[in-house]
Kinemage of the C-alpha trace (Angstrom):
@kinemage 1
@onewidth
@group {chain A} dominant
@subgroup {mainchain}
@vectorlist {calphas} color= white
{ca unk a 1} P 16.387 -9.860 -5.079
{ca unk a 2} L 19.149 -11.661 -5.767
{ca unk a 3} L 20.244 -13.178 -9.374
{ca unk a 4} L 18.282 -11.029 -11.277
{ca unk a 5} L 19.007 -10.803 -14.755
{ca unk a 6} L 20.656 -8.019 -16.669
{ca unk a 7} L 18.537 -8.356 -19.748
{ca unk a 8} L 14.972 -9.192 -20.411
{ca unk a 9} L 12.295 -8.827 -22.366
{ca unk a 10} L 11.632 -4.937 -23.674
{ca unk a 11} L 8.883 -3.495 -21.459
{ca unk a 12} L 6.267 -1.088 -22.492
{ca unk a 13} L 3.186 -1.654 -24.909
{ca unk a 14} L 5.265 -5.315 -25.503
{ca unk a 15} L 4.510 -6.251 -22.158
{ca unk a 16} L 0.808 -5.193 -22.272
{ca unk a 17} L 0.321 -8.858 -24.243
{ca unk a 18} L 0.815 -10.476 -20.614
{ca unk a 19} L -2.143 -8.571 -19.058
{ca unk a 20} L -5.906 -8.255 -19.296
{ca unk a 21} L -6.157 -4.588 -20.152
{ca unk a 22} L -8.796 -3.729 -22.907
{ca unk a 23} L -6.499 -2.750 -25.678
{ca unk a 24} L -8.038 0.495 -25.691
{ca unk a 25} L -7.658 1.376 -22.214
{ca unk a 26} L -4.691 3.802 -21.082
{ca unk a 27} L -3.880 2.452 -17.233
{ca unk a 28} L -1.722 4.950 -15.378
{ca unk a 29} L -3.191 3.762 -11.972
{ca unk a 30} L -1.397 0.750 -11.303
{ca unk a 31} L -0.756 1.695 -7.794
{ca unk a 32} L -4.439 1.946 -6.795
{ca unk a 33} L -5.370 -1.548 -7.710
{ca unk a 34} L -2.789 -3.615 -9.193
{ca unk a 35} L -3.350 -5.837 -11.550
{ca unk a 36} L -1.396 -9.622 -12.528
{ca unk a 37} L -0.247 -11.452 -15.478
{ca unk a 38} L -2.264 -13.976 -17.394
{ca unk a 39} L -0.048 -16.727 -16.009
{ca unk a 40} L -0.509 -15.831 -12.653
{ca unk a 41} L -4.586 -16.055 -13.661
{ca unk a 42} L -3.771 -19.372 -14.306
{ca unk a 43} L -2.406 -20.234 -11.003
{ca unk a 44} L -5.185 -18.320 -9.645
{ca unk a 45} L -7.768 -20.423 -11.337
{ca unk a 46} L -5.823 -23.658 -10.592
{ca unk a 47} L -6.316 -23.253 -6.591
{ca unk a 48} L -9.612 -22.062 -7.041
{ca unk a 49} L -10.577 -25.093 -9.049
{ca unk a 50} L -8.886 -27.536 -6.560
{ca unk a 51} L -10.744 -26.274 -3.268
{ca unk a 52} L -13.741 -26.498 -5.151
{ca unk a 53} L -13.249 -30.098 -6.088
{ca unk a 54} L -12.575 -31.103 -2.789
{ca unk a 55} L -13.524 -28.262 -0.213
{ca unk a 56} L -13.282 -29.808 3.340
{ca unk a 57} L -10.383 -31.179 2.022
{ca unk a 58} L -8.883 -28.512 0.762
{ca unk a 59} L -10.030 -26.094 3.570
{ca unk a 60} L -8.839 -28.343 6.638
{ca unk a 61} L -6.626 -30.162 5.407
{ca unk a 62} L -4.384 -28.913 2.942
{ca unk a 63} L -4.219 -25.184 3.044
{ca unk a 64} L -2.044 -24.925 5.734
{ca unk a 65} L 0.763 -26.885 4.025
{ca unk a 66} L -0.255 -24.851 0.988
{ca unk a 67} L 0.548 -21.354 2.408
{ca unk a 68} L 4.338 -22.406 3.724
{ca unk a 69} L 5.268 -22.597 0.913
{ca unk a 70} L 4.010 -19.189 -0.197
{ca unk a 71} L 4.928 -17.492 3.000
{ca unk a 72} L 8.757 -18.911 2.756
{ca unk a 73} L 8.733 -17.376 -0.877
{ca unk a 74} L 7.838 -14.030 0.081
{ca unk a 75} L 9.897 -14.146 3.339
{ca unk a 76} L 13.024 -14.833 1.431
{ca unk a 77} L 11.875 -11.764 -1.293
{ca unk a 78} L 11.881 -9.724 2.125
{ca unk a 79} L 15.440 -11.275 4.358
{ca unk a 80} L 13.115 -12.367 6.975
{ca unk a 81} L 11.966 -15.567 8.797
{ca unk a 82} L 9.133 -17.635 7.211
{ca unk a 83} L 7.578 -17.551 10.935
{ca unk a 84} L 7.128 -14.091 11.050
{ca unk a 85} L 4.820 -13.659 8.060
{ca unk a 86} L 1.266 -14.266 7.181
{ca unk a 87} L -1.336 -13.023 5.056
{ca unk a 88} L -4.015 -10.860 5.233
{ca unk a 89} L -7.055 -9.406 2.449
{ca unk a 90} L -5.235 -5.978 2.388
{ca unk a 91} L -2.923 -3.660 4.349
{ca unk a 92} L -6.306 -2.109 6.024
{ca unk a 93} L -6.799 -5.041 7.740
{ca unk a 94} L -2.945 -5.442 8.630
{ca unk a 95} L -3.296 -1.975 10.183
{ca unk a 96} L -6.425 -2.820 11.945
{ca unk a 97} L -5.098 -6.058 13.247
{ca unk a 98} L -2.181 -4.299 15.116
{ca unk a 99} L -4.484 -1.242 16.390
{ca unk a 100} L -6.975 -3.156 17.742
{ca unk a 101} L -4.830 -5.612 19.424
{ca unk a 102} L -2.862 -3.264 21.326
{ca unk a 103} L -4.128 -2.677 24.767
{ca unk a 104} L -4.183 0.980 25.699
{ca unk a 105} L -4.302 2.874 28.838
{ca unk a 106} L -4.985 6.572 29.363
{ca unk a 107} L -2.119 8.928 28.213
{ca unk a 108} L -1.711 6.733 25.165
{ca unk a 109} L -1.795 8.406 22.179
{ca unk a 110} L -1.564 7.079 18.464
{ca unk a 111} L 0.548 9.339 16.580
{ca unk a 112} L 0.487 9.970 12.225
{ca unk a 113} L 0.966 12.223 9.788
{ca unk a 114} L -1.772 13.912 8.089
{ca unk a 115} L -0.863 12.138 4.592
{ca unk a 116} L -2.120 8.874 6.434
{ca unk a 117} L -4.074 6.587 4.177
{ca unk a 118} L -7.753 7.896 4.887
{ca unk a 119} L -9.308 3.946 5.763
{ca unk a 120} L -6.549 3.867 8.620
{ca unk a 121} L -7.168 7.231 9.958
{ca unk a 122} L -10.934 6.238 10.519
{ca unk a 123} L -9.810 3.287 11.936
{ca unk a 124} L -7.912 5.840 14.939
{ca unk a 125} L -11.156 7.573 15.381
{ca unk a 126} L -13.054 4.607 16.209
{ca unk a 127} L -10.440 3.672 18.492
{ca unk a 128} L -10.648 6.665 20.376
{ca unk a 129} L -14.460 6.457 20.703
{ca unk a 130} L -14.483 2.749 22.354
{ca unk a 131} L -10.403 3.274 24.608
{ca unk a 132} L -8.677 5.411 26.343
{ca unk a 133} L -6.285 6.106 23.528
{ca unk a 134} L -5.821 10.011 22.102
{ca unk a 135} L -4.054 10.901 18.701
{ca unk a 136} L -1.966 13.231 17.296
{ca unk a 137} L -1.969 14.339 13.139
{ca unk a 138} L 1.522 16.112 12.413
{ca unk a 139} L 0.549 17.753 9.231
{ca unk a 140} L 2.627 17.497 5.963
{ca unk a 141} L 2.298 19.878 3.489
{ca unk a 142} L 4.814 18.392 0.200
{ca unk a 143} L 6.958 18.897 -1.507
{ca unk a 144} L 9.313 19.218 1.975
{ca unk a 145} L 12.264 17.114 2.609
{ca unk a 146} L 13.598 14.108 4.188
{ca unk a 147} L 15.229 15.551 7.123
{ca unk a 148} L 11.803 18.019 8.150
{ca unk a 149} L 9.707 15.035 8.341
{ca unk a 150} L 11.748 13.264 10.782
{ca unk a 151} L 12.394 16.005 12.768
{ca unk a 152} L 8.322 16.823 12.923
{ca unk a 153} L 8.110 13.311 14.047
{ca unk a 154} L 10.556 13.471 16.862
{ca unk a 155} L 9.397 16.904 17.827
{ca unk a 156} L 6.285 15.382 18.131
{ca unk a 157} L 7.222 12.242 20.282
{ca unk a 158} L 9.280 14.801 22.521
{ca unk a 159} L 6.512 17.269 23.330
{ca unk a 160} L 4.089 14.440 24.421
{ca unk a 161} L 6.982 13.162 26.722
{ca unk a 162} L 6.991 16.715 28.518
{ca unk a 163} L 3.176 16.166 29.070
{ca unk a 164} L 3.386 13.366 30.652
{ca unk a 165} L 1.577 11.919 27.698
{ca unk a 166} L 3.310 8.426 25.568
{ca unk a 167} L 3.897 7.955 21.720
{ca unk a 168} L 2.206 4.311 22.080
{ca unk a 169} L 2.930 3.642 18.473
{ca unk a 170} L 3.477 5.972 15.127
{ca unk a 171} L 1.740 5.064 11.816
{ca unk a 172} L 3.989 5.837 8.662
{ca unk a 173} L 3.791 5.059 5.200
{ca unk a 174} L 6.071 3.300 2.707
{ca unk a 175} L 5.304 5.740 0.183
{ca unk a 176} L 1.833 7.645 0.852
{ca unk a 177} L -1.172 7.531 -1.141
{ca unk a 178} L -1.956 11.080 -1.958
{ca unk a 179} L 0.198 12.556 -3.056
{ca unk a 180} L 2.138 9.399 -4.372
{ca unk a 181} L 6.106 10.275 -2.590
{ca unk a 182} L 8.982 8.021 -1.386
{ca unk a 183} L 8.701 8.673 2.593
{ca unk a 184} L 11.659 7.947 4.584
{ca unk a 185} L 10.040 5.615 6.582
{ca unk a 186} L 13.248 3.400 7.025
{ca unk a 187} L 14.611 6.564 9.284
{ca unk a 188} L 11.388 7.104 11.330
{ca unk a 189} L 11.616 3.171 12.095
{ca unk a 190} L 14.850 4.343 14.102
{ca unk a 191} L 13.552 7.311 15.999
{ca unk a 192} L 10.782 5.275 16.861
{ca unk a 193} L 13.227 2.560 18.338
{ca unk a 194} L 14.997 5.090 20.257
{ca unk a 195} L 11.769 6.421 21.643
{ca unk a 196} L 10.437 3.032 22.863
{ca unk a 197} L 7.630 3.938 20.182
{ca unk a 198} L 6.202 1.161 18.234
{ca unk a 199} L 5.967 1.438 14.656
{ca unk a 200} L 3.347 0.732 12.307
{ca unk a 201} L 4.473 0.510 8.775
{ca unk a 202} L 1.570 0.984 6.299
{ca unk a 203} L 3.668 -0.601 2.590
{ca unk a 204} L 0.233 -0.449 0.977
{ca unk a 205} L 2.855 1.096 -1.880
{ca unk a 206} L 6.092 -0.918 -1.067
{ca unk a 207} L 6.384 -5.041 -1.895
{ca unk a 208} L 7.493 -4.920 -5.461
{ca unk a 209} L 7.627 -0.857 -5.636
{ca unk a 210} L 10.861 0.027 -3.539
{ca unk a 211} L 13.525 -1.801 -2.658
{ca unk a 212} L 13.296 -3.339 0.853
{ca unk a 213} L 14.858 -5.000 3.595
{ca unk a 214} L 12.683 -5.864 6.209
{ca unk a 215} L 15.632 -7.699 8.046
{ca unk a 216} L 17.769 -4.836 8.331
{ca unk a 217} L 15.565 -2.079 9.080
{ca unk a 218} L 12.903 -4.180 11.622
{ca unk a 219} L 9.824 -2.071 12.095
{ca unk a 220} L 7.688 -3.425 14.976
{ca unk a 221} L 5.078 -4.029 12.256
{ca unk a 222} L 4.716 -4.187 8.570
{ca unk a 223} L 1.853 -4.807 6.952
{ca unk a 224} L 2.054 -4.785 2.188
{ca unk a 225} L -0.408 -5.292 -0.417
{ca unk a 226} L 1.103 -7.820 -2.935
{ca unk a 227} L -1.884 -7.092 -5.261
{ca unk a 228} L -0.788 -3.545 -5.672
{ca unk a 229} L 2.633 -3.751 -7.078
{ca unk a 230} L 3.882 -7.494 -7.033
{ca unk a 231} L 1.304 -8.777 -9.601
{ca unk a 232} L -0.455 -11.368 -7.117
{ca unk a 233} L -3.807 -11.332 -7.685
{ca unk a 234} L -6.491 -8.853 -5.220
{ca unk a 235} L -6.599 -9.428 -2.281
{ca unk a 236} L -3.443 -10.352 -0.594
{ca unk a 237} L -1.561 -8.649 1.721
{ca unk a 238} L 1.865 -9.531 3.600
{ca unk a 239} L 2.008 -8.763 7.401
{ca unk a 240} L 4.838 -9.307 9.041
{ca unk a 241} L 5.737 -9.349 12.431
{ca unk a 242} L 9.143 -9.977 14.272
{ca unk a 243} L 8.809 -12.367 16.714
{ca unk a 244} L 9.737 -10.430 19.924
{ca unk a 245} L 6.368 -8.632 18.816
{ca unk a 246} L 4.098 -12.016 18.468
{ca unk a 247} L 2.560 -11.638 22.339
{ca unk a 248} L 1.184 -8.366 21.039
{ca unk a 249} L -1.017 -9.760 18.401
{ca unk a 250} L -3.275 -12.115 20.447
{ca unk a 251} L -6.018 -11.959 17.716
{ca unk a 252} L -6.539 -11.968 13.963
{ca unk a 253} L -9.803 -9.800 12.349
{ca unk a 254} L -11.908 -11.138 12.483
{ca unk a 255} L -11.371 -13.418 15.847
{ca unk a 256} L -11.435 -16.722 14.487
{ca unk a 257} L -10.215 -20.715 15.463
{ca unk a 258} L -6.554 -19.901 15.873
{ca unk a 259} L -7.583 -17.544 18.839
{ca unk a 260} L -5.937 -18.924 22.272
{ca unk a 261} L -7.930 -17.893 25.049
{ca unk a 262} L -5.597 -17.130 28.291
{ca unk a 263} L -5.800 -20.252 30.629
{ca unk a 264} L -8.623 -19.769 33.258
{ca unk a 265} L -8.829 -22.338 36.020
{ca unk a 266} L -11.867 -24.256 35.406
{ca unk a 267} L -12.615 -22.947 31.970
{ca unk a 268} L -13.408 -25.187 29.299
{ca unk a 269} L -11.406 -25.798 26.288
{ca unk a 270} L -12.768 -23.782 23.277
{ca unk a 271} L -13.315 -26.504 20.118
{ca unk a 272} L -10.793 -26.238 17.046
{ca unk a 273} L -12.174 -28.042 14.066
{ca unk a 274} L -8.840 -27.349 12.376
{ca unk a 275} L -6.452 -30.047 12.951
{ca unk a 276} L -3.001 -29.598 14.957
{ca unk a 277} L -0.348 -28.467 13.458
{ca unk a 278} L 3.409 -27.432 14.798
{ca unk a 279} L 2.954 -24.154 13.363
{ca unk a 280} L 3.335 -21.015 15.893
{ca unk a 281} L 0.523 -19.361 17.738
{ca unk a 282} L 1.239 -16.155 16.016
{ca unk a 283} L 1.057 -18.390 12.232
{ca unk a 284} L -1.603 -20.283 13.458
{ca unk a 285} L -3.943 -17.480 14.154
{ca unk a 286} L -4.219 -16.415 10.233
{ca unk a 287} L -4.055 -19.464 8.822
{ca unk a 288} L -7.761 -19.866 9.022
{ca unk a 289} L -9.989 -16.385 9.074
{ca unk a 290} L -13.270 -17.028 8.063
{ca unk a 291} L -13.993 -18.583 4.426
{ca unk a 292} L -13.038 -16.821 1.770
{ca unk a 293} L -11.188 -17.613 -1.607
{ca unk a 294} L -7.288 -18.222 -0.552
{ca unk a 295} L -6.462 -18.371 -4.341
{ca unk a 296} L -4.645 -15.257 -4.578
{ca unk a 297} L -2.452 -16.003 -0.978
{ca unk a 298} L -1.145 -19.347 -3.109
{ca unk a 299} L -0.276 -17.096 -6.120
{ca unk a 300} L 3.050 -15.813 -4.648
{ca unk a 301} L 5.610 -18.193 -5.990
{ca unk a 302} L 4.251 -17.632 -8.823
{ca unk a 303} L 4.324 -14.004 -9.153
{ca unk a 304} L 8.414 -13.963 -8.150
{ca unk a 305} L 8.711 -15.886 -10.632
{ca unk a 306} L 7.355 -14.122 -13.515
{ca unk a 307} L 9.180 -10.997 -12.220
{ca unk a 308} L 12.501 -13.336 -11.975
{ca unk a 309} L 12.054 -15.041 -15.051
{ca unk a 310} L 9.827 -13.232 -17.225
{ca unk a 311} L 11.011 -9.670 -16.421
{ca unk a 312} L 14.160 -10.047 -15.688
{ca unk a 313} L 14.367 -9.447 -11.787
{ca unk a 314} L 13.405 -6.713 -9.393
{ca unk a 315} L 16.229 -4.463 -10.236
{ca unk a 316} L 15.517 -4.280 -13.576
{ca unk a 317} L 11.762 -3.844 -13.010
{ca unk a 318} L 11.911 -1.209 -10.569
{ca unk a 319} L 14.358 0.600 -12.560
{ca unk a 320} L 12.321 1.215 -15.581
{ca unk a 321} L 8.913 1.583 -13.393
{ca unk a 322} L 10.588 4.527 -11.451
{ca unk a 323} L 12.364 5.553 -14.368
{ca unk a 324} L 9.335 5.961 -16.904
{ca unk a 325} L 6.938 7.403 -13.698
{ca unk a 326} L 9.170 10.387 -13.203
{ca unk a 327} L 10.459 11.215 -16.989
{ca unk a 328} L 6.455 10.798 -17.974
{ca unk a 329} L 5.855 13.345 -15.245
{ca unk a 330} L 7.848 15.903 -16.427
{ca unk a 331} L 6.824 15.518 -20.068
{ca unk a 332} L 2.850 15.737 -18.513
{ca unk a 333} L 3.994 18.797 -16.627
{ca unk a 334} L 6.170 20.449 -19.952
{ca unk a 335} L 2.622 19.866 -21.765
{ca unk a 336} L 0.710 21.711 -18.503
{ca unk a 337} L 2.825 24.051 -18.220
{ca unk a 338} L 3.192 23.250 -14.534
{ca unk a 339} L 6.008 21.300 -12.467
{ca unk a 340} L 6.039 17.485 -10.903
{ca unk a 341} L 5.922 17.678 -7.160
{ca unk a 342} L 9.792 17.542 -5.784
{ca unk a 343} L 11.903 18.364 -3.138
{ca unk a 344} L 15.808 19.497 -2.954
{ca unk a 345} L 17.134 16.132 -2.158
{ca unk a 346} L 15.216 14.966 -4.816
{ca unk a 347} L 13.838 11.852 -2.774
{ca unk a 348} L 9.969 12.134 -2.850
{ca unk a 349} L 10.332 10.506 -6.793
{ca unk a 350} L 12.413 7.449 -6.160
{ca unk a 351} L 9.702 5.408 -6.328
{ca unk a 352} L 7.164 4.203 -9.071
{ca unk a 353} L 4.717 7.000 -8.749
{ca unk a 354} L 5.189 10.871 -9.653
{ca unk a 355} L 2.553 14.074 -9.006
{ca unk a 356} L 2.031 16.472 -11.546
{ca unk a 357} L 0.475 19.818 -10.595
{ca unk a 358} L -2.474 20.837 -13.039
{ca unk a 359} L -2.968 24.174 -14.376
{ca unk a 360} L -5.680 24.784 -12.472
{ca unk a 361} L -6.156 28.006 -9.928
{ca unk a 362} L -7.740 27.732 -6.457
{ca unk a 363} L -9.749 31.042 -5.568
{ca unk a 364} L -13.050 32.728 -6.399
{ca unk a 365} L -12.129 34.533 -9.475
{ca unk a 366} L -13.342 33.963 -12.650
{ca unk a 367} L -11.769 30.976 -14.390
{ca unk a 368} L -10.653 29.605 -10.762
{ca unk a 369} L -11.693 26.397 -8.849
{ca unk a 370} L -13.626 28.070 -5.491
{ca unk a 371} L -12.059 25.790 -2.720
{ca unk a 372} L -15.420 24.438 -1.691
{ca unk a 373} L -15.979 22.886 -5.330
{ca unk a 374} L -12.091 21.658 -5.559
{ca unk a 375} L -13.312 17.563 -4.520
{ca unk a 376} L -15.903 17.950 -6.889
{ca unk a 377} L -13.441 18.922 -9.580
{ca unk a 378} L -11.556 15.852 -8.548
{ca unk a 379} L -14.888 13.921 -8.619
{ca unk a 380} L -15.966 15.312 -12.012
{ca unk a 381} L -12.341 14.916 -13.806
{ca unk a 382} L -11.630 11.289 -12.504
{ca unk a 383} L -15.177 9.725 -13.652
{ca unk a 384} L -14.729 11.901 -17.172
{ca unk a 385} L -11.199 10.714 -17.528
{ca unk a 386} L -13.085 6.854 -17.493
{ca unk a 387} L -16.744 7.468 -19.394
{ca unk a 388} L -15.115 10.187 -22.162
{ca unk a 389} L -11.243 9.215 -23.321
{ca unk a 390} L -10.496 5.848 -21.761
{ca unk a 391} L -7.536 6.723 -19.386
{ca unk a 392} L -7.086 6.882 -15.852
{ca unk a 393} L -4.681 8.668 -13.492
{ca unk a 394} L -6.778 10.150 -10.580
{ca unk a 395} L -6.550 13.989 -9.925
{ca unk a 396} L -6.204 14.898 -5.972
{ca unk a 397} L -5.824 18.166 -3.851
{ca unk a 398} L -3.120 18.676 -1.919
{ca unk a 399} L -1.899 21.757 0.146
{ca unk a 400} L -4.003 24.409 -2.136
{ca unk a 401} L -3.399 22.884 -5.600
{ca unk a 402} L -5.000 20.019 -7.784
{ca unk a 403} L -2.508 17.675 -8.852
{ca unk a 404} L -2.454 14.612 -10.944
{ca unk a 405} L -0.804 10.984 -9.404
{ca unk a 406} L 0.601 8.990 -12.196
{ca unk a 407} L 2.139 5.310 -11.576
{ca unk a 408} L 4.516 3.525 -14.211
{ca unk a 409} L 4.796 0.134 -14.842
{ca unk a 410} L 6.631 -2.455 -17.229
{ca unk a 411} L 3.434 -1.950 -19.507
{ca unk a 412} L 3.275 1.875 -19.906
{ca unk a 413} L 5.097 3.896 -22.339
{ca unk a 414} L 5.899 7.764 -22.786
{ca unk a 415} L 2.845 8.124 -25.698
{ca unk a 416} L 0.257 6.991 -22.603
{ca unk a 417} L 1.583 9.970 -20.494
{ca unk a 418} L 1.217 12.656 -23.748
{ca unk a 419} L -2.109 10.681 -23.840
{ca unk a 420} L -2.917 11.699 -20.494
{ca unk a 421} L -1.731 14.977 -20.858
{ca unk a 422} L -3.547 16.250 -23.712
{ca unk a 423} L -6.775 14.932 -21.669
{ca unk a 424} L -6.005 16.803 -18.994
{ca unk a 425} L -5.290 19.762 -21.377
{ca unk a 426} L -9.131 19.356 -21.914
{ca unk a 427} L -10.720 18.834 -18.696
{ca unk a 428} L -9.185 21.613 -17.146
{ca unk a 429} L -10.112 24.072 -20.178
{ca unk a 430} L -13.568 22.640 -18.976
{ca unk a 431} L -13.258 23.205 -15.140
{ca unk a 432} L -12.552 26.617 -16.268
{ca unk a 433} L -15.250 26.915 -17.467
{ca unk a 434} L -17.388 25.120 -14.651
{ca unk a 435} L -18.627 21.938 -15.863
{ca unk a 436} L -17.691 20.355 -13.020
{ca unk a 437} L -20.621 22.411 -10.489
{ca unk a 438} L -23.095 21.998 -13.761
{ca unk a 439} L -26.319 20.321 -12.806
């Protein structure tokens, strides 16, 4: 993040000209799927062209020198070695790779909060259908503070202790889906250091959305979508892995040719049709999983460098992101008549995302949302938000209330939020009214 510019270009509806959006189309969403800049299409299009000019060429013979280059980029965005970062399709797979390549005994238990991205928590169950693992959900019911949700997880590593029972690893967010807050994952890296817990670091919402330093703070594992926030092109994820922690991850999902089988006397050499190359084991086994288009992995240099060049640098673009999230929050909740979901220390909104309660009452009262119908009103609101007025920031239920997550970005301006507001002014006359259980 260094050199970044102080000045750049003005963002908001200016910077909309770089993008694909339909012109009519009001995204407050960015955070669910990303999207990239017209120039980075074009990089995207290039790669895609070449390995279809020349595809065994391209596929086993030049990709591997193709992603260094990429991987040193986004190693040096991060303060960490080139060696200990690969890609991966999305931070559900990064997750998955680390959970499924841990070997577990009995009195292993994975531990999370109940905030947990919902792909990952499935992911848990299955494990504890087919190993001996257990889990543990600490619930978190927002807004609370910094300080209560590392205690909860130390508590929690604690009391297992006195059972006789071990915190094999913790999964934490960067900064959690539902609801969209800044979680301090940097701290529960450290208890779970001084535990001899390993930590899983789900950054889904973290390259290119908060400031990090991967070198200072060394989680076990880390595992970011670039597609989500860093404009590089769906799907491409960062994993990264310090490299006391490579003999952990013997396998990449799926199992592919970079998978080392342990010696066994008399066994026979599994074939490679890759050729040799003096990268590591731990490189090696993702440089190759299965075919698929690679395109958006070779994106990332250029990505950084519409951020550095075009934008100004990642000061300057976080800055306004997190600045135009929360201050369009409030004016959505001064228009609902509500509040934007805070704490005391005021930490849950330094990021790019902010959650706006809607005016909307859980009970079985007349007017009211009965809690078995509260999904559906979720359901209802999100796909009339789409089909009826063009705009999208997805509704959610949290902790008794319906809330609304919005995301900023360089491209999004205070009239989107009033936009969105004076939607949401309508859909929740007409949840009041029960359109949303109408047949």
């Amino acid at each position: 993040m260094a050199n970044d510019k102080e000045t750049g270009p003005p963002f908001g509806h200016a910077m909309r000209s770089h993008f694909q959006y339909d012109p009519l189309y009001i995204p407050l969403n960015h955070g669910a799927f990303g999207t990239y800049p017209k120039i980075v299409r074009d990089r995207l299009r290039y790669f895609q062209d070449l390995s279809e000019s020349r595809p065994d060429d391209f596929f086993r013979f030049k990709l591997a020198g193709l992603l260094d280059p990429a991987r040193g980029a986004i190693a040096e965005f991060l303060g960490v070695d080139a060696g200990e970062c690969v890609f991966l399709p999305n931070a559900t797979t990064g997750i998955n790779t680390v959970l499924r390549s841990l070997v577990f005994e009995k009195g292993d238990v994975i531990v999370y909060f109940s905030t947990i991205y919902g792909a990952c928590e499935k992911t848990v169950g299955y494990l504890k259908e087919t190993t001996p693992v257990e889990s543990v959900k600490i619930p978190l019911s927002y807004p609370l503070g910094d300080d209560e949700i590392v205690t909860k997880l130390q508590d929690k590593i604690t009391a297992l202790k006195s059972e006789g029972r071990r915190a094999r690893v913790a999964i934490f967010d960067t900064v959690s889906s539902l609801p969209g807050v800044r979680v301090p994952w940097e701290r529960l890296v450290k208890v779970c250091r001084e535990e001899d817990t390993l930590s899983l670091v789900d950054g889904a919402h973290g390259i290119g959305h908060i400031r990090l330093d991967l070198g200072q703070v060394q989680p076990d594992f880390f595992v970011s979508n670039c597609h989500k926030w860093l404009y590089v092109p769906r799907g491409c994820a960062l994993f990264y892995v310090p490299e006391k922690n490579h003999h952990l991850i013997r396998s990449s999902i799926p199992t592919s040719h970079g998978y080392e089988p342990y010696p066994v006397e008399g066994q026979e050499q599994l074939f490679n049709p890759l050729p040799v190359n003096e990268s590591s084991y731990f490189v090696n086994l993702f440089q190759f999983v299965g075919t698929m288009d690679i395109g958006p992995y070779l994106c990332m240099e250029e990505a950084l460098k519409f951020r550095r060049e075009i934008c100004g640098g990642e000061e300057r673009i976080l800055a306004y992101c997190e600045h135009i999230s929360n201050e369009g929050g409030k004016k959505v909740a001064d228009m609902l008549g509500t509040e934007i979901m805070e704490n005391q220390d005021k930490t849950l909104t330094k990021c790019c995302m902010a959650n706006v309660k809607l005016p909307l009452q859980i009970g079985e009262g007349s007017g009211q949302v009965k809690p078995s119908d509260a999904f559906a009103a979720c359901a209802w609101m999100a796909q009339t938000l789409i089909r009826e007025h063009n705009v999208f920031a997805p509704p959610f239920f949290h902790d008794g209330f319906l809330w609304i997550r919005f995301s900023g970005q360089i491209y999004v301006e205070m009239e989107d939020f009033v936009a969105a507001a004076v939607v949401y002014q309508e859909l929740c006359r007409r949840v009041g009214e029960g359109e949303h259980i109408q047949r």
